[in-house]
Backbone atoms as SQL, in Angstrom:
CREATE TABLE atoms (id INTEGER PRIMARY KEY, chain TEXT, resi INTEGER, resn TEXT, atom TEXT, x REAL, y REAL, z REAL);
INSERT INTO atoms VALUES
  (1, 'A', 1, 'UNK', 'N', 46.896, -97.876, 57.289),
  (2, 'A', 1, 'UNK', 'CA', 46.877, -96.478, 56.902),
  (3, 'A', 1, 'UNK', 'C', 47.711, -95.683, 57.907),
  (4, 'A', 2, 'UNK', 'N', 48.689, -94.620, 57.160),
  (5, 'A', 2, 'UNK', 'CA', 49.345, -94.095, 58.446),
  (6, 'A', 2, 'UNK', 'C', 48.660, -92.857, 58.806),
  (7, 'A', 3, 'UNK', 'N', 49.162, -92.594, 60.011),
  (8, 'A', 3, 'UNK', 'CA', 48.364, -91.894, 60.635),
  (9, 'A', 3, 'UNK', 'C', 48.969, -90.266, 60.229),
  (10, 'A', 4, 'UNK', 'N', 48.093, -88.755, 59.789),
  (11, 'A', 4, 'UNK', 'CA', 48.272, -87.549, 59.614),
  (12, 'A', 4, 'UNK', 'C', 49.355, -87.243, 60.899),
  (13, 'A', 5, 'UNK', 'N', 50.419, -86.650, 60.108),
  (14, 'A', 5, 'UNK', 'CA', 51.208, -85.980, 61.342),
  (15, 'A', 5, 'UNK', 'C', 50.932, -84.798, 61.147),
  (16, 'A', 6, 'UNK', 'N', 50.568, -83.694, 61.627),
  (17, 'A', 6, 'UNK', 'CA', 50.605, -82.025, 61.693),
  (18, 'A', 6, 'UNK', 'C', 52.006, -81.158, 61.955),
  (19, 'A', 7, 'UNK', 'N', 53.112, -82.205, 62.423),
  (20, 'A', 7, 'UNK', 'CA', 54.594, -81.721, 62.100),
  (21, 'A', 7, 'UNK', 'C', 55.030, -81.655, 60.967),
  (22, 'A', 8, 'UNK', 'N', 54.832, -82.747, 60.337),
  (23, 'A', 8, 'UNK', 'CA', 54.832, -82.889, 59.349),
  (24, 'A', 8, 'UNK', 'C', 54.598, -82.429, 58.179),
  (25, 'A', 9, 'UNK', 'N', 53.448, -81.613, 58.686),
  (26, 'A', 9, 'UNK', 'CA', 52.412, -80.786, 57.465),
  (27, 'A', 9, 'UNK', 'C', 52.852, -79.463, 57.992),
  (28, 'A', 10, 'UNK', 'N', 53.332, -79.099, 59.369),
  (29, 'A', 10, 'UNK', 'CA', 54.042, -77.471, 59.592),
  (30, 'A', 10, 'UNK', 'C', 55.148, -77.637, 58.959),
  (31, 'A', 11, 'UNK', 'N', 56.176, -78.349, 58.791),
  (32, 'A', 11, 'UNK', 'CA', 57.121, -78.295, 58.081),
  (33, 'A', 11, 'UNK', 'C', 56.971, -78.126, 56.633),
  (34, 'A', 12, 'UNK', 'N', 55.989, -78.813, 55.930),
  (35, 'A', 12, 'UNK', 'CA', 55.664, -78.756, 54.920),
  (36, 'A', 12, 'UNK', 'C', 55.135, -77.103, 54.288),
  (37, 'A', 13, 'UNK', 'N', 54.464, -77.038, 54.684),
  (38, 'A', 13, 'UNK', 'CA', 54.149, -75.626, 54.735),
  (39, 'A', 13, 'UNK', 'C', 55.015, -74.571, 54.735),
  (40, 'A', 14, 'UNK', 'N', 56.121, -74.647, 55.756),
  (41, 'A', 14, 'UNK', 'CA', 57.001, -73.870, 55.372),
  (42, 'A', 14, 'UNK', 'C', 58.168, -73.765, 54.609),
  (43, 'A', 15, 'UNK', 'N', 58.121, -75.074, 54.194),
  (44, 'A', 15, 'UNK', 'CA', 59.118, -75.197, 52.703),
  (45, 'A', 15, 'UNK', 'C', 58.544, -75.167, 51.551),
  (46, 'A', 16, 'UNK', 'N', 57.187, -75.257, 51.306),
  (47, 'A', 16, 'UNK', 'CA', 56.417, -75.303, 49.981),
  (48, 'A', 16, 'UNK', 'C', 56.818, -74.226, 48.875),
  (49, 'A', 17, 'UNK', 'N', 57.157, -72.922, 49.573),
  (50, 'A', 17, 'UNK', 'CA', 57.003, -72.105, 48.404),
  (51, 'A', 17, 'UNK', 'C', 58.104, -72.038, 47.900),
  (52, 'A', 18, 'UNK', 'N', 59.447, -72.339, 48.356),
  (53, 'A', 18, 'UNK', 'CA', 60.624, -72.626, 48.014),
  (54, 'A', 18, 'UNK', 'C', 60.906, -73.684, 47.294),
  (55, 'A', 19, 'UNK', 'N', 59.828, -74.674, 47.535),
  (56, 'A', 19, 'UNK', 'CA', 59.838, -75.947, 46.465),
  (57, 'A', 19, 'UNK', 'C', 58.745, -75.349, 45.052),
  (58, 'A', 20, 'UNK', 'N', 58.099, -74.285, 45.480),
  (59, 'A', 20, 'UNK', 'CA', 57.155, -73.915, 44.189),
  (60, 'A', 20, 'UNK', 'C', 58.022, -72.893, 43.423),
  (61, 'A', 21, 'UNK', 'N', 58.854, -72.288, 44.040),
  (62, 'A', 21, 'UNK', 'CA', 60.003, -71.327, 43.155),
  (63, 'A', 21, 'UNK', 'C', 60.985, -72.613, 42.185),
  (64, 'A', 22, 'UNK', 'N', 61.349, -73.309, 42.863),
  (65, 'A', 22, 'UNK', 'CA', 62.146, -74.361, 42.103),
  (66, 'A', 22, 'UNK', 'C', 61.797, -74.956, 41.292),
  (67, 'A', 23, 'UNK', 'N', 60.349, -75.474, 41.183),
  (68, 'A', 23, 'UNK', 'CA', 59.663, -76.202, 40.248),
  (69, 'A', 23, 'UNK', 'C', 59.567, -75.146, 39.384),
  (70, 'A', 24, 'UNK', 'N', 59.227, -74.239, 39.358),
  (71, 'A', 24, 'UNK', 'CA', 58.919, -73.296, 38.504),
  (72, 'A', 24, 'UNK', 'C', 59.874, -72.720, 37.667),
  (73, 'A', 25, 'UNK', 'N', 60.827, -72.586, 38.487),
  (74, 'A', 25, 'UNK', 'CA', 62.355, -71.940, 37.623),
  (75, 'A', 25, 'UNK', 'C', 62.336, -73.105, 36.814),
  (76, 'A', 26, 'UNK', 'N', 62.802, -74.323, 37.098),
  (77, 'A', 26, 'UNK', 'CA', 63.178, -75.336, 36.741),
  (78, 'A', 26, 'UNK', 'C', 62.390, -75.785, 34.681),
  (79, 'A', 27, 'UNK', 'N', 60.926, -75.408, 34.966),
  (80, 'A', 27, 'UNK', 'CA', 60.298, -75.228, 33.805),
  (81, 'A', 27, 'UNK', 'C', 60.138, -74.048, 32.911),
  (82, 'A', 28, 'UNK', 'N', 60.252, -72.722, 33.392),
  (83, 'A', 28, 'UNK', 'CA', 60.520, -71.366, 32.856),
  (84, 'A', 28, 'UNK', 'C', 61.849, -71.330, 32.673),
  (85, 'A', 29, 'UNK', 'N', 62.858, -72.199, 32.985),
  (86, 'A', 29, 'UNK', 'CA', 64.226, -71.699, 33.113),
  (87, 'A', 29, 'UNK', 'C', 64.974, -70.547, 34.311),
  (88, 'A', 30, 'UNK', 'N', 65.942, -70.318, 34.079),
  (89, 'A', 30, 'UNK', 'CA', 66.337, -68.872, 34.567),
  (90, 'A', 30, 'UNK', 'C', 66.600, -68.900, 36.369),
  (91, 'A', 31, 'UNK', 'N', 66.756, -68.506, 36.738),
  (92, 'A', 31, 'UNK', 'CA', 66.631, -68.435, 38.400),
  (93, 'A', 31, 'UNK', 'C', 65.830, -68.536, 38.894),
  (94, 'A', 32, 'UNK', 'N', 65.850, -68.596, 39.799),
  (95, 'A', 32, 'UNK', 'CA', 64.921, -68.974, 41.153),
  (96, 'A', 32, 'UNK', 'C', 64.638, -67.612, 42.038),
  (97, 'A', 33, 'UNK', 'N', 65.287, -66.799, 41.986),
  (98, 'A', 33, 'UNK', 'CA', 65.494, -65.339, 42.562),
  (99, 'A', 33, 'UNK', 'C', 64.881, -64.345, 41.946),
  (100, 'A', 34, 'UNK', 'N', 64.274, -64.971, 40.332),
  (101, 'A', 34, 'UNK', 'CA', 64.138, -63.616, 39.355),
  (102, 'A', 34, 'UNK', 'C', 62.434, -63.472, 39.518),
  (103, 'A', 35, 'UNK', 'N', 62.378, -62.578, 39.693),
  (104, 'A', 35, 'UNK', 'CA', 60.639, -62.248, 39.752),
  (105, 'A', 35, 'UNK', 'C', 59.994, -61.529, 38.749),
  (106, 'A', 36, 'UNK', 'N', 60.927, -61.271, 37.638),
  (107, 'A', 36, 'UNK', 'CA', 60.550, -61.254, 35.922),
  (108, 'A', 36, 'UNK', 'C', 59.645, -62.206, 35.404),
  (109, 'A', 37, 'UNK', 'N', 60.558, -63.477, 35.873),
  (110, 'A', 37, 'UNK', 'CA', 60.010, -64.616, 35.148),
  (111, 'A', 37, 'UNK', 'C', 58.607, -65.337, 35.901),
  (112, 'A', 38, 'UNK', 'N', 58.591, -65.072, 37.211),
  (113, 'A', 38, 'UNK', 'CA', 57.438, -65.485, 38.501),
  (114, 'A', 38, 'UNK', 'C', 57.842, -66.330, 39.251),
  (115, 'A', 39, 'UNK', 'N', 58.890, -66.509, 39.024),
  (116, 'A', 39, 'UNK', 'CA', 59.537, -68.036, 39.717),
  (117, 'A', 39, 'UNK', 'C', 60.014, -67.113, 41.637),
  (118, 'A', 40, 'UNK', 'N', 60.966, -65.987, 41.322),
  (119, 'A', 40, 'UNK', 'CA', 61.078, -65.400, 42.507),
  (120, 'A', 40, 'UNK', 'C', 59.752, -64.932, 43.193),
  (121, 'A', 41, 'UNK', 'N', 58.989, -64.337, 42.780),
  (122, 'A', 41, 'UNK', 'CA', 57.617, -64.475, 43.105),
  (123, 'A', 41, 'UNK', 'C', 57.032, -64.935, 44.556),
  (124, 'A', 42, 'UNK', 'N', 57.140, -66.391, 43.776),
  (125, 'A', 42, 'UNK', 'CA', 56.602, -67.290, 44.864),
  (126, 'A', 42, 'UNK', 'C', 57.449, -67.626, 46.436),
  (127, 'A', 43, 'UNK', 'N', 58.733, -66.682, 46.628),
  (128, 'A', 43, 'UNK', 'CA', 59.255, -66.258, 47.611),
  (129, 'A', 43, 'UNK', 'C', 59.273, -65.746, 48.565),
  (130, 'A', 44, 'UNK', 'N', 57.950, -64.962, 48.075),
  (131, 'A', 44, 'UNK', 'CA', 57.467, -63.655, 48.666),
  (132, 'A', 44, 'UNK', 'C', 56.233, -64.362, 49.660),
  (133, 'A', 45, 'UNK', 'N', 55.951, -65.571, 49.366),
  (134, 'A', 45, 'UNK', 'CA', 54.895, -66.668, 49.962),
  (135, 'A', 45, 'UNK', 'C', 55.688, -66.794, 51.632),
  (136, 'A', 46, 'UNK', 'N', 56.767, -66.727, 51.682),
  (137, 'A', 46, 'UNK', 'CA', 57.350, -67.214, 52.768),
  (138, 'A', 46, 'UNK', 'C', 57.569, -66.595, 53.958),
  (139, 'A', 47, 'UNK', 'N', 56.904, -64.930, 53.519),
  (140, 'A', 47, 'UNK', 'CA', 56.363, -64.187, 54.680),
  (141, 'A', 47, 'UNK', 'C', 54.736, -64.633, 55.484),
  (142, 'A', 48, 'UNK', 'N', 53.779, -65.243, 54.671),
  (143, 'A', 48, 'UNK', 'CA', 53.091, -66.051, 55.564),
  (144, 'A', 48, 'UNK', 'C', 53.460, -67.530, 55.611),
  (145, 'A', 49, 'UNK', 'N', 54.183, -68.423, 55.141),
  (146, 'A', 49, 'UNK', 'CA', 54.016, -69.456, 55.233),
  (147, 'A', 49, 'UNK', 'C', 55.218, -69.981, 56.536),
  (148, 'A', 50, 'UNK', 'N', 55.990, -69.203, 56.612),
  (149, 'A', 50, 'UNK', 'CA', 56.616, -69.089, 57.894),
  (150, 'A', 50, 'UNK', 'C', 56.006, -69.451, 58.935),
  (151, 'A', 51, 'UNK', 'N', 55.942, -68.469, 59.034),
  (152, 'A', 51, 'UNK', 'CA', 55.047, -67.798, 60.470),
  (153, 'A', 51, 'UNK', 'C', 53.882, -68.968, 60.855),
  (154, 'A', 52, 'UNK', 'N', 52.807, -69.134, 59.412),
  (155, 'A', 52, 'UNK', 'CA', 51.989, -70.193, 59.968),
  (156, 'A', 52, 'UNK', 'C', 53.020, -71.173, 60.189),
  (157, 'A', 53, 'UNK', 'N', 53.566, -71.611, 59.236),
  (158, 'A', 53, 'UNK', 'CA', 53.939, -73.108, 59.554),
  (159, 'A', 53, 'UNK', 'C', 54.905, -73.477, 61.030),
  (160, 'A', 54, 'UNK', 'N', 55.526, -72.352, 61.114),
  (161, 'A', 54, 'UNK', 'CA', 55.506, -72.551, 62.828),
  (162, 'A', 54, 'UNK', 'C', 54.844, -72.580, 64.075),
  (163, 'A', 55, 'UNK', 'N', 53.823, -72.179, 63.273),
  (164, 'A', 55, 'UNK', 'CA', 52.670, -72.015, 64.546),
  (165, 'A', 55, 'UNK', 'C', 51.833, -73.296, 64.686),
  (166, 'A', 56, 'UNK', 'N', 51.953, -73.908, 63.126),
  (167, 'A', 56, 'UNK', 'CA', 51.569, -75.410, 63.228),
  (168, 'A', 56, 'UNK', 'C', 52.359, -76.564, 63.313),
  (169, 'A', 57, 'UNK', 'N', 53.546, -76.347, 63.602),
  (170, 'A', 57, 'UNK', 'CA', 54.495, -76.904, 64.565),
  (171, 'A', 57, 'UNK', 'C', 54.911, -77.087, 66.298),
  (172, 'A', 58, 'UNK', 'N', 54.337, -75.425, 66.447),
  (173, 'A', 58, 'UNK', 'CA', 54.407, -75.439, 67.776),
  (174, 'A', 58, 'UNK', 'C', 53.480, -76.274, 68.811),
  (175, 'A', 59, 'UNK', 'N', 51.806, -75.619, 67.641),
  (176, 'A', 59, 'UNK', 'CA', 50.862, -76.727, 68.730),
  (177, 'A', 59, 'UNK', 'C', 51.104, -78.498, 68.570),
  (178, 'A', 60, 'UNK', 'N', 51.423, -78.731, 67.561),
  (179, 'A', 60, 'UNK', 'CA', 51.870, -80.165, 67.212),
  (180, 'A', 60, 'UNK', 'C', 52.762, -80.620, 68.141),
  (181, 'A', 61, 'UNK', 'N', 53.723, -79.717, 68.762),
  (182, 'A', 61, 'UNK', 'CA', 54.581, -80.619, 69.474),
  (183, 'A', 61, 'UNK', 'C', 54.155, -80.056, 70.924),
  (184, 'A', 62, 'UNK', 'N', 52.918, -79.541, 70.859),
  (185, 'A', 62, 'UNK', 'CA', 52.139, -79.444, 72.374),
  (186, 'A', 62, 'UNK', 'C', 51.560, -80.126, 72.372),
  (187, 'A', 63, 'UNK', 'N', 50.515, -80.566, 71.737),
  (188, 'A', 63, 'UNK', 'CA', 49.655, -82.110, 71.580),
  (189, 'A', 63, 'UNK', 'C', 50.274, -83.073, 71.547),
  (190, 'A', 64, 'UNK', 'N', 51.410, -83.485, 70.952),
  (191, 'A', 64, 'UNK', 'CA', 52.268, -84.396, 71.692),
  (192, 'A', 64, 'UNK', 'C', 52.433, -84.741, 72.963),
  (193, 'A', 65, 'UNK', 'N', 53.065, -83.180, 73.418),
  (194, 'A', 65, 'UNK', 'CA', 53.383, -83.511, 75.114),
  (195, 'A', 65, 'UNK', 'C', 52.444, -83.967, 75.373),
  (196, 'A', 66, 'UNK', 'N', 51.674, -83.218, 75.646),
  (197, 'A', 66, 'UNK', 'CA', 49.919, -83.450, 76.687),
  (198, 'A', 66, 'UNK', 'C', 49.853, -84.421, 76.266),
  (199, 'A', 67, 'UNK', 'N', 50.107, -85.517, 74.839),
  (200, 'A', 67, 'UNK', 'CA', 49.445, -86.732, 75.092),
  (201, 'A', 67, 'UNK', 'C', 50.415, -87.663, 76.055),
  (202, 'A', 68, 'UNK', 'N', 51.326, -87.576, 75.587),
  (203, 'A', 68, 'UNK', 'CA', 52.358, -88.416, 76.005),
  (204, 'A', 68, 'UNK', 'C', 52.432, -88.174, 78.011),
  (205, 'A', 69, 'UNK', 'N', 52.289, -87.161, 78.418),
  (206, 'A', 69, 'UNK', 'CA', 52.073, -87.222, 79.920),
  (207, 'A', 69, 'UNK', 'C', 50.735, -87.529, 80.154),
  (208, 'A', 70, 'UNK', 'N', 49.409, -87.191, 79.248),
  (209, 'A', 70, 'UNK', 'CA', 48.138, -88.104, 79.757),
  (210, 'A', 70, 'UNK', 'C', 48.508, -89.821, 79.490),
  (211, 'A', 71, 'UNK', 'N', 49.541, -90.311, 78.800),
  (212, 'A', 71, 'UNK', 'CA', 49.504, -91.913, 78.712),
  (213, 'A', 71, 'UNK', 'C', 50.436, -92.565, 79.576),
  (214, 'A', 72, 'UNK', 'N', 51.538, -91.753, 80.379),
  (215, 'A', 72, 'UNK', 'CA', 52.737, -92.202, 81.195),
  (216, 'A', 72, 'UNK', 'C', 52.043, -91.912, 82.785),
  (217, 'A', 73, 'UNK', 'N', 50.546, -90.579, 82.559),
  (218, 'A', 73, 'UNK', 'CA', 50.126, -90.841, 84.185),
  (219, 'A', 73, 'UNK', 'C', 49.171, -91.393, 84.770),
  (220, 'A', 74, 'UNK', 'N', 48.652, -92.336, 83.548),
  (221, 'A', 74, 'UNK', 'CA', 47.641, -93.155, 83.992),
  (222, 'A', 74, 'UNK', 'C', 48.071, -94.725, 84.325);
């Protein structure tokens, strides 16, 4: 089983709604930009999903460090 990365999932996070505008255009038709149809809409997601998803990037690659210097100073 592999193991949960939380980089992984901050990154994710902050591309999701840009992948949920696309899916969506893609089945409504029309653009991706248009917020007639709801597809631009989900664009508007990327004022929080930003922000978190960097913030769950940042501690991810702090828990890294700290592990990686608790296993190189013992």
């Amino acid at each position: 089983m592999k193991q949960f990365s939380m980089l992984g999932f901050g990154l994710f996070i902050i591309v999701l709604p840009i992948i949920l505008a696309l899916i969506s255009s893609l089945f409504k038709g029309g653009s991706i930009f248009n917020e007639d149809t709801g597809s631009g809409a989900y664009l508007w997601l990327l004022i929080v999903s930003i922000p978190s998803g960097l913030l769950i990037v940042v501690m991810a690659l702090i828990v890294k460090i700290i592990k990686r210097r608790g296993s190189s100073g013992s």
